[in-house]
N, C-alpha and C positions, 0 to 999 in steps of 0.2 A: 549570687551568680545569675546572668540573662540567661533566657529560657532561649534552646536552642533554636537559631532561624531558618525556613524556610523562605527560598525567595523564589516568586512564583512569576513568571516570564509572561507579563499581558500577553494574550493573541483574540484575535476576535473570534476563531474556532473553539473558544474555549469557553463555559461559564464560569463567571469568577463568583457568582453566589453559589453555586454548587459547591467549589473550592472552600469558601468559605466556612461553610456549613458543615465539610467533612475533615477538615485540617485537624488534627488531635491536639485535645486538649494538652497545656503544657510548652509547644512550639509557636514562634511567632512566626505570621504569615504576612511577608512582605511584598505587594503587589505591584510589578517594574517595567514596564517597556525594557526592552533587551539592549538598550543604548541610553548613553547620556551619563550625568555624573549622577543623579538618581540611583540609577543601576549600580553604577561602578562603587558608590557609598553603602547600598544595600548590602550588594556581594563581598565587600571587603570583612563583615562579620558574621557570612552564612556560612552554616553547615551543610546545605544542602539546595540546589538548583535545579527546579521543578521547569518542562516547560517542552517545546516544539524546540527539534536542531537550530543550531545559529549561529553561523560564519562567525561571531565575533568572540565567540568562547576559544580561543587562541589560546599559545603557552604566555602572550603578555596577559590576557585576564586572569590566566590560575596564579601569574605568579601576584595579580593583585587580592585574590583570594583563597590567603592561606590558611583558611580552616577547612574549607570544600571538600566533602566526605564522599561526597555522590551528584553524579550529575543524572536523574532521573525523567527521562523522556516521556510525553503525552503520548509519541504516534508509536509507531511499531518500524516505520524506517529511520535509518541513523544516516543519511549520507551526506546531510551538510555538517555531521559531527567531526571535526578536527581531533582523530581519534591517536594520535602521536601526541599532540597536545596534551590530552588525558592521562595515557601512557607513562609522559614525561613527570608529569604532576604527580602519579598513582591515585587518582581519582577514577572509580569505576564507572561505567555509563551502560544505564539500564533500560529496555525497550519498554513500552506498555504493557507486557505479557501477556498480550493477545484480547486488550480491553475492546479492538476495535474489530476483531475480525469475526465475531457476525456478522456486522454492516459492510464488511469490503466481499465478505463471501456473498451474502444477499445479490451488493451492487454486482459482483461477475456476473449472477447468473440474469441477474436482468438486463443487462447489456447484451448476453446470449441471447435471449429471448428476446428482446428488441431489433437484432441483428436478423437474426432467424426469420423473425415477423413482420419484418419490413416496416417495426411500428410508427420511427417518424413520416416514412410515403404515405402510409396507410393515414393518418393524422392531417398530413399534408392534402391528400386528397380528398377528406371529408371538407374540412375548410373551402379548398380552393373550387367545390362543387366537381367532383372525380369521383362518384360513384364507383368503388370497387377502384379506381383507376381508371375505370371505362374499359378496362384490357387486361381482366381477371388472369387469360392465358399469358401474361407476361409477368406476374406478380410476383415471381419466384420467392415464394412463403415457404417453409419447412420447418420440419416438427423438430423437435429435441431427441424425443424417444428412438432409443436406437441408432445414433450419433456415438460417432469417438468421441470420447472429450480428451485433450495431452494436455497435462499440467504442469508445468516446469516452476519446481519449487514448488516441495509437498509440506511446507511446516504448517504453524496455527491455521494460518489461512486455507494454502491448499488443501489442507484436511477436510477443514468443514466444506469447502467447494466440492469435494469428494463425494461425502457426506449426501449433499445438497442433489448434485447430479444422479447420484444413483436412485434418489427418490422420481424421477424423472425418466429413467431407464434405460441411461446414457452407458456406455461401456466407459474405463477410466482409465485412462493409460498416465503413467508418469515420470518426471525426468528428476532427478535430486542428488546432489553430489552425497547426501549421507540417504541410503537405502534403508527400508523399513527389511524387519525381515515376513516370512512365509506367514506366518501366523497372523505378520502386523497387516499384512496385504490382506487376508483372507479375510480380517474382523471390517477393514477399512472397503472390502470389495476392489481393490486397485492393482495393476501389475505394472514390475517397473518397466520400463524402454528406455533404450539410449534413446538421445536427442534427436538423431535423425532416423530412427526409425517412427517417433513418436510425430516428427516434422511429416514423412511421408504418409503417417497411418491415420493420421485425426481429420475428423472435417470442423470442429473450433479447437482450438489453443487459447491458452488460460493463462499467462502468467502473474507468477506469484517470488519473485525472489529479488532479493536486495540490491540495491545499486550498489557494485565495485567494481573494483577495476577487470575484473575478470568477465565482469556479467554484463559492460558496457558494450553494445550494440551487438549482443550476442545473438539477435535476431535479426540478421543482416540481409542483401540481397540472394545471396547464396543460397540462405536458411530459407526465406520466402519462398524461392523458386522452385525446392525437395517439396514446398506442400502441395494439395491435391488442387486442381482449378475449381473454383469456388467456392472453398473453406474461408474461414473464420476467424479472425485472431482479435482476442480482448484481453487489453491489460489497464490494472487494478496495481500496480506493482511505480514501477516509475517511469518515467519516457523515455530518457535512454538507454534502458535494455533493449529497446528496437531501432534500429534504422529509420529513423521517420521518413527520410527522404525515400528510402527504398520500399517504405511501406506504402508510401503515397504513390510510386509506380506501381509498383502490386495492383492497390488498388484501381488507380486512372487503367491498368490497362485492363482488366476484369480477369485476372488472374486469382484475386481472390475475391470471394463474394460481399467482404462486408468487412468492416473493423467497430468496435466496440471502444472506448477507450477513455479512460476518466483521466488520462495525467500524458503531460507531452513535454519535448527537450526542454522548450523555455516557456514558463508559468508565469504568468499567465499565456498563454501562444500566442503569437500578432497578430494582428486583424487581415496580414497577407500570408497565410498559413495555408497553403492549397488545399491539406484538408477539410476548412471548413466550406470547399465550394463543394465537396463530393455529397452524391444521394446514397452512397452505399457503408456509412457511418453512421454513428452515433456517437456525440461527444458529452461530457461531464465535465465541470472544472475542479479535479480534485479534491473532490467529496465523498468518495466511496466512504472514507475512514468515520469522519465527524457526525455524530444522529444526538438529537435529543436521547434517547435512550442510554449511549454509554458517556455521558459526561460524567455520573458517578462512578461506573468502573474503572474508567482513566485515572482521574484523581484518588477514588480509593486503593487502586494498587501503587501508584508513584506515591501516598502519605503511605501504606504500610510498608514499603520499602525505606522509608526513611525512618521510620519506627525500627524496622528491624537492624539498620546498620547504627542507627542512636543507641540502641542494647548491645551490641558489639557482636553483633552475628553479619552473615555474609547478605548482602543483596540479593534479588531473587533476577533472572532475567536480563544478565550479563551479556552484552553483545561479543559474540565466538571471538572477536578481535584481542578482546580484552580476558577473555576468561585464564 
């Protein structure tokens, strides 16, 4: 009998000698660009499909790959996953379980701190010979300490953001469709707000929650407008949970002080993205998630996931859709 297959979906966000190194002994590990007959030959006798979301995992792929037991994700978001597809198939689809979110909770708060500190003016100025700016009283620099922080969407991530802020001496307010309870606030230091109380009470917002169809551009101009004038918003999360367009007024008109932002509606953004003319930004190209550091916990938790559904127990880290 073949030893059962994993097939591991190239992306250049990924090390495939890491993969390699950690794959269990036992399972073959088949290494595929996510297209082509390559692919389609590999998958037609895997058990298991390692890898980033990808449009082309359709209900015509499962039905060309009818052994597929689990579809086990590298990131921690699922929204280019065809999750009906899966459904129809009964193939379960599992996030990273939280391989990446020290580095996304890291990246929010350094994008705070960037935004805060005015770091790329500040940067811009040394370069361009702008001492101080020349015009220290316009600088508008501010501390962290002592700052609301609103967090919308308190899972893996916003936790440790939590976590992170309070060492900093930030107050924590947060939004989340499932509530911690008293206890869980008190050990976390967090208290919950609705949305728009946490919209009018915060000077930065944090987002932290998944793309769907509920959460699409759930930070609209409406939302923008309830914040305080020259607050903060950084998201770490996806681009379409905000209003780009209306965040880009926000900002052109100095309603809010600043945006932080690793991920925007279309990735890469175009090079006429009015965003990237503003000084009151900081951009990333969707990197919070990927560090040298966690390539081994990525791939160690998607191979023990497949470990454990190869011995006939459940997945760990079932996206709510599918549980």
């Amino acid at each position: 009998m073949p030893p059962p297959r994993i097939v591991l979906m190239d992306n250049g966000l990924s090390d495939m000698d890491v993969a390699r190194a950690l794959c269990p002994a036992g399972f073959d590990l088949s290494i595929q660009k996510p297209e082509g007959p390559a692919f389609t030959e590999a998958c037609a006798t895997a058990e298991y499909l390692v890898g980033f979301g990808h449009r082309g995992i359709d209900a015509k792929f499962y039905a060309g790959a009818p052994k597929l037991r689990l579809l086990q994700l590298l990131s921690a978001g699922y929204d280019t996953v065809d999750i009906e597809a899966a459904r129809g198939a009964k193939v379960p689809v599992c996030n990273n379980g939280g391989a990446n979110a020290t580095a996304v909770s890291e990246h929010a708060i350094m994008l705070m701190q960037a935004v805060c500190r005015r770091l790329v003016w500040q940067h811009s100025s040394v370069v361009a010979g702008r001492w101080r700016g020349n015009a220290p009283s316009q600088a508008g620099i501010f501390e962290m300490r002592g700052k609301v922080l609103g967090i919308v969407g308190l899972g893996t991530i916003g936790k440790k953001v939590a976590r992170l802020a309070n060492a900093f001496g930030m107050t924590v307010l947060y939004f989340d469709v499932k509530r911690l309870t008293e206890a869980e606030e008190d050990a976390l230091n967090v208290r919950f707000r609705l949305l728009n109380e946490i919209l009018r009470d915060c000077d930065i917002l944090s987002l932290h929650v998944p793309l769907l169809p509920t959460t699409k551009h759930m930070i609209g101009a409406a939302e923008l407008a309830m914040m305080k004038k020259g607050s903060f918003v950084v998201n770490t999360c996806r681009g379409p949970v905000i209003d780009e367009k209306a965040l880009t007024t926000a900002l052109e008109s100095g309603h809010l002080g600043g945006a932080g932002l690793d991920v925007f509606d279309v990735e890469p953004t175009p090079a006429d993205n009015p965003l990237l003319k503003l000084d009151n930004v900081v951009l990333t190209p969707h990197l919070a998630g990927p560090t040298a550091d966690n390539q081994q916990a990525r791939f160690r938790n998607a191979f023990d996931n497949c470990q454990r559904v190869h011995r006939g127990e459940k997945p760990l880290w079932v996206i709510p859709e599918l549980q």
